[in-house]
MIKETOR-287476 format. One record per residue: residue in three letters; x, y negated, z of N, C-alpha, C in turn. Coordinates in steps of 0.1 Angstrom, whole numbers, plus 5000, padded with zeros to 4 digits. Layout:
ALAXYZXYZXYZ ...
end
This chain:
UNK500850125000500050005000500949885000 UNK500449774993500949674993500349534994 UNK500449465000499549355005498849274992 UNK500049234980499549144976498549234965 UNK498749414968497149484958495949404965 UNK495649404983494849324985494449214983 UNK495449154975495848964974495248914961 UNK495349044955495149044938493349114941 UNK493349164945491749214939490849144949 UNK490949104956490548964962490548824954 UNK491348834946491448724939490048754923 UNK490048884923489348934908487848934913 UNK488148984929486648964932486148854932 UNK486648754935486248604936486048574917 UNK487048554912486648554898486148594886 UNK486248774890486048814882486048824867 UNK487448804866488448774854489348794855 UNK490248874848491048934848492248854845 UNK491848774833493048684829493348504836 UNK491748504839491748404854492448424866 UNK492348554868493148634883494548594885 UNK494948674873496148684866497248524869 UNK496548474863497348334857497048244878 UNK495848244884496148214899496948284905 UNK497048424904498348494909499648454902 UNK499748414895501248354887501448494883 UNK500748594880502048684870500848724862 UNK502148794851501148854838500148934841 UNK499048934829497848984833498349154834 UNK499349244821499549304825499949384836 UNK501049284845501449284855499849324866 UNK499249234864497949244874497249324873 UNK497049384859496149494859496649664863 UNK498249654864498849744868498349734884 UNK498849644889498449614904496949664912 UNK496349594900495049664902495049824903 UNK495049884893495150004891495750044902 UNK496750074906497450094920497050104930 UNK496349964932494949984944494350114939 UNK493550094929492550194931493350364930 UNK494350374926494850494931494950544947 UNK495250414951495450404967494350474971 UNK493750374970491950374973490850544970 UNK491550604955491050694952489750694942 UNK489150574941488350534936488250424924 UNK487650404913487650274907486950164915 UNK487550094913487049934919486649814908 UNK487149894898485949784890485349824879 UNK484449784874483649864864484249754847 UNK485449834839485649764832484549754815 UNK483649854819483049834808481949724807 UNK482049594814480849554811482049414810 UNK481149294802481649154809480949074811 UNK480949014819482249004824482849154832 UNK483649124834483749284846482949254861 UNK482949344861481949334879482649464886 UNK482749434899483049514909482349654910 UNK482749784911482349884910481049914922 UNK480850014926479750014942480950034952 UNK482050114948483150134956484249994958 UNK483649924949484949794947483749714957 UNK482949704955481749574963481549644978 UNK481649744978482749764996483349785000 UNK484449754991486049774996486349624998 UNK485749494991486149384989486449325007 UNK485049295013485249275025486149325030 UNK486249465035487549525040488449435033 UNK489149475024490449385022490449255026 UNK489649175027489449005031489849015044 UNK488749105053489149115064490849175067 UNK491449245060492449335061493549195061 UNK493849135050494449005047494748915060 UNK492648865066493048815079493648845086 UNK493548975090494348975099495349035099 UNK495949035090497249075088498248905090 UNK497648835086497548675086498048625097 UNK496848615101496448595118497748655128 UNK497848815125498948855136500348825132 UNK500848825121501948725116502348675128 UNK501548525124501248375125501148385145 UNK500748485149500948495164501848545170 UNK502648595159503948695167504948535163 UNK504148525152506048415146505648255156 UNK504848245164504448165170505248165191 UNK504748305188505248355199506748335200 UNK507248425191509048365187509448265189 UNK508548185184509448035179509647945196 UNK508247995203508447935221508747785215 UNK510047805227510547635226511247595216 UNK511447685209512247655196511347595181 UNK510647555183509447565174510247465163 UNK510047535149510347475137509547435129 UNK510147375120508847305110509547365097 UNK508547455088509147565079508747495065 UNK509547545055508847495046509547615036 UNK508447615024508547735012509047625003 UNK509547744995510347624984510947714974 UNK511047634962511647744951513647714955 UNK514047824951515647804954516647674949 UNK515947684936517147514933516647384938 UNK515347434940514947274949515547294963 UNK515447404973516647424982517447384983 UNK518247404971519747384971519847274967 UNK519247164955519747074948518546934955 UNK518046964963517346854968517046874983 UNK516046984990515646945004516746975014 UNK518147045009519147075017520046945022 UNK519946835010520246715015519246615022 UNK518146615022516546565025516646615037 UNK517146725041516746795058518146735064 UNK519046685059520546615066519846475066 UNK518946405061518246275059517746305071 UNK516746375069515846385086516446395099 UNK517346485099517746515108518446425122 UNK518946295110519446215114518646085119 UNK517346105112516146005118515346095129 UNK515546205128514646295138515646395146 UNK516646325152517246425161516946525166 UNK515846595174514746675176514646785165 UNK514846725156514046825144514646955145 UNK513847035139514347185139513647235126 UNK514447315119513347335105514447495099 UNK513347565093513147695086512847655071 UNK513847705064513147715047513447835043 UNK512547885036511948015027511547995016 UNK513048025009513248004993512748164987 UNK511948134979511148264974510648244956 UNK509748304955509248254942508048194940 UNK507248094931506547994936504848094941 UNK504848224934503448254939503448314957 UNK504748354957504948384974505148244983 UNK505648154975505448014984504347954984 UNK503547964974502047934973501447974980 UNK501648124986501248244993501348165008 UNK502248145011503148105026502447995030 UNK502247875019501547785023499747795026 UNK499147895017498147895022497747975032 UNK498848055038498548175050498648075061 UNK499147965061499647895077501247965078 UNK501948005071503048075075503947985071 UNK504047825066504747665068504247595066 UNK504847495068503647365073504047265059 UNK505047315049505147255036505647365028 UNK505347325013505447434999506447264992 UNK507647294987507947194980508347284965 UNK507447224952507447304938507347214931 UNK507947234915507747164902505747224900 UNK505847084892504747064881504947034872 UNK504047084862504547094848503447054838 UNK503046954827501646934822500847034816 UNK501647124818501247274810501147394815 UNK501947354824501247494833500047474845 UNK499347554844498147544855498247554867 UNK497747444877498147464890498147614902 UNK498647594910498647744915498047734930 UNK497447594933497147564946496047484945 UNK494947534953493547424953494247304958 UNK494047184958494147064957493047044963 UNK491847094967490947014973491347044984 UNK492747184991492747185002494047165011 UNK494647085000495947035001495946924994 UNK497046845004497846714999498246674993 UNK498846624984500146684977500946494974 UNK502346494979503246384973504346394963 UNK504346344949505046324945506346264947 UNK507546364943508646324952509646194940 UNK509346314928510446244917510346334902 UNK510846324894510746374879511846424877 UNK511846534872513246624868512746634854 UNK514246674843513846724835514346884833 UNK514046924819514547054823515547004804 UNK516847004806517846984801518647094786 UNK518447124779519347244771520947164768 UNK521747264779523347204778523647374773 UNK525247314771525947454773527447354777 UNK528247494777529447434783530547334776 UNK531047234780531847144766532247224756 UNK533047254761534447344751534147444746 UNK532447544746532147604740531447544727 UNK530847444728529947364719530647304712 UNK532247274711533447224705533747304696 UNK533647474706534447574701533847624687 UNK531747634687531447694682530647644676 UNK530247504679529347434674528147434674 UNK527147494684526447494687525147314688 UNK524147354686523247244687522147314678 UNK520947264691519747294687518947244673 UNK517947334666517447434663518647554662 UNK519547504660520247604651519947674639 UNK520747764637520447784616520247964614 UNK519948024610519948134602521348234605 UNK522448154598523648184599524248164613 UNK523948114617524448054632523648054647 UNK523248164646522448124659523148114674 UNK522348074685522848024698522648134710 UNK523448154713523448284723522348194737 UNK521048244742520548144749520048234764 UNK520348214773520248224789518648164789 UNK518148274792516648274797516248304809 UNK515148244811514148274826513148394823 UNK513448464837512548544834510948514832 UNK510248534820509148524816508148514826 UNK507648554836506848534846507048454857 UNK508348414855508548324863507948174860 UNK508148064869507547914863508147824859 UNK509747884856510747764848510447884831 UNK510147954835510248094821508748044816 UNK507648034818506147974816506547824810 UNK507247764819507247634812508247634796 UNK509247704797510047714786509247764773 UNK508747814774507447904768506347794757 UNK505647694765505347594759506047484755 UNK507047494760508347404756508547394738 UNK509047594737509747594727508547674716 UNK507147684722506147744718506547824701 UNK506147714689506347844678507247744672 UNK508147674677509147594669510247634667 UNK510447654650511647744643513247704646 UNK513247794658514747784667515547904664 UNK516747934663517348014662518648024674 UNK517448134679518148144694518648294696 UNK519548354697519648524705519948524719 UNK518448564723518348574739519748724746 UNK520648654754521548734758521148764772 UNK520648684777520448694795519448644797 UNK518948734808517648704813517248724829 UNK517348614835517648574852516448484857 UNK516348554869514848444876515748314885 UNK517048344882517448204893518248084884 UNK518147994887518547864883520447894885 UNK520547914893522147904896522648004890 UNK521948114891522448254882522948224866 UNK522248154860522248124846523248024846 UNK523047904854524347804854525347804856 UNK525547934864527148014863527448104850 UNK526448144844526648184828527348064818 UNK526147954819526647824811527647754820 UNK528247744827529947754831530347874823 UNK530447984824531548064821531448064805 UNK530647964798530647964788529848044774 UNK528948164781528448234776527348254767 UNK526548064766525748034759525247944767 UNK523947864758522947754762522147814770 UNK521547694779520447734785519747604792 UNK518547584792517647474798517847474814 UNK518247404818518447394835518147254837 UNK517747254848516847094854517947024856 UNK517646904853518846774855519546754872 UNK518546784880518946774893520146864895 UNK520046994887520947074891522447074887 UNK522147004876523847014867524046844869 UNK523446764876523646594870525446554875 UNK526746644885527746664883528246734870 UNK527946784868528246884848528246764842 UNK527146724842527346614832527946464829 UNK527746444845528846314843530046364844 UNK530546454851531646484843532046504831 UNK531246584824531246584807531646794805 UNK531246814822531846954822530647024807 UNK529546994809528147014801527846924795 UNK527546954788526846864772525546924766 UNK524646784762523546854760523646884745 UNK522847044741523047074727521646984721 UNK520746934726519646894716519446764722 UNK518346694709518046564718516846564726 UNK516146444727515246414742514146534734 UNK513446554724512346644716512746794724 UNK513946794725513946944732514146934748 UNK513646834751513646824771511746824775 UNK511946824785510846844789510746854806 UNK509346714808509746634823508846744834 UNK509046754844508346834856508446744869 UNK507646724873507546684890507946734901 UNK508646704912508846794921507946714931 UNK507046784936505946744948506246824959 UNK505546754970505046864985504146914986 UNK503746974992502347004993501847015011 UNK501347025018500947045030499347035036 UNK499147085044497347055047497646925065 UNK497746825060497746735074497246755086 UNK495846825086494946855096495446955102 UNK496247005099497047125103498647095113 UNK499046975109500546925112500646915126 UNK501046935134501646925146502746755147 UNK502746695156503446555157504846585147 UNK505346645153506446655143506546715127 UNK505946775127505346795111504946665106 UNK503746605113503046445108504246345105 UNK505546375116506546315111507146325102 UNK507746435097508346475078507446425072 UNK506446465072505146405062505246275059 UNK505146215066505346055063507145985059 UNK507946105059509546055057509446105038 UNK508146145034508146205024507446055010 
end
């Protein structure tokens, strides 16, 4: 058993849509319908009746639903009272977050606070954005910091969250100087010449955004690598191994030094937001304080 099978068919129950589910849970549909499936092997039973549509919940799926809601709560709930328990006098203010915003922004932002909020104490949990999405709506931190993108669909109600815009990143296609000297690289590229190109993994939400980025525009790219992390790839385009789109925040030393060069012009960038998110009614004094340093 696996939590987020309850996370997912909970979500299908509420929808009932598969490719609606899918895309709120941030992974592919096929991904989700395997998941599904899984449950119901668990289960022993179908849980949804796929022959009709919309789809509808089976007799075995429309009473298994509750159970899982309830199963979720409290799985939730006891968390949130053990990690409460823990924390005693030590109590931190946690926040989810995707890894290069970690690294390339709130790692400096938490040395800012720290210094106006001596007191402070804080936990970050770098993950992937549907498990930080996840974290933030369990009560399991008191902030989610993630890119937005005009094209990808949000992954968080907004009616039940905050949300502050922090700043605009773009997402950049460099490669390394001396390779782009070496081999001449620059975007579309040709037929004869293609560009060896460091990719995100497809399910991911820098891999989603690249996706409508470069949608059906005649590029000539050979995908060599394919990594869900920002830094993983950036140590590729250091070691020279080919182009790849990485957000300005992360390389903006690459580039003023001239270590990185970009292969295309502004037509091949594309801007993203980095926001907070939080539920205020929820913040504890010191929480209400980051909130407002935001």
């Amino acid at each position: 058993m696996d939590l987020n099978w309850l996370r997912d068919f909970e979500c299908l129950g509420r929808t009932l849509n598969f490719t609606r589910a899918a895309e709120e849970r941030n992974i592919t549909q096929s991904a989700f319908s395997r998941r599904i499936k899984a449950l119901e092997s668990w289960v022993g039973l179908p849980l949804v009746d796929r022959a009709t549509y919309p789809v509808r919940l089976s007799e075995a799926g429309a009473q298994f639903l509750p159970v899982a809601k309830a199963a979720i709560a409290d799985l939730s709930e006891s968390r949130q009272m053990i990690r409460d328990q823990d924390r005693g006098d030590r109590q931190q203010v946690r926040f989810s977050v995707l890894h290069t915003i970690s690294v390339h922004y709130l790692s400096s932002k938490i040395d800012d606070l720290a210094r106006e909020l001596p007191h402070l104490r804080t936990r970050v949990i770098s993950d992937s954005l549907s498990a930080c999405c996840q974290m933030l709506h369990d009560g399991a931190v008191e902030f989610l910091l993630c890119y937005r993108h005009a094209d990808v669909a949000p992954t968080l109600d907004e009616g039940e969250f905050a949300r502050k815009d922090i700043l605009t990143d773009r997402m950049v296609p460099v490669a390394a100087r001396d390779a782009v000297r070496r081999h001449g690289w620059s975007l579309p590229g040709t037929p004869d010449q293609t560009i060896p190109y460091l990719a995100y993994e497809h399910s991911s939400f820098l891999g989603v955004v690249m996706e409508h980025l470069i949608g059906n525009r005649p590029l000539h790219l050979d995908m060599v690598y394919v990594d869900g992390l920002v830094e993983a790839i950036k140590r590729r385009v250091l070691a020279g191994s080919g182009m790849a789109w990485l957000p300005e925040t992360a390389i903006s030393r690459e580039l003023d030094q001239g270590i990185f060069v970009p292969v295309g012009g502004r037509e091949w960038e594309t801007a993203m937001t980095l926001s907070i998110y939080a539920a205020p009614d929820r913040l504890d004094p010191v929480s209400h304080e980051v909130w407002s340093r935001f």
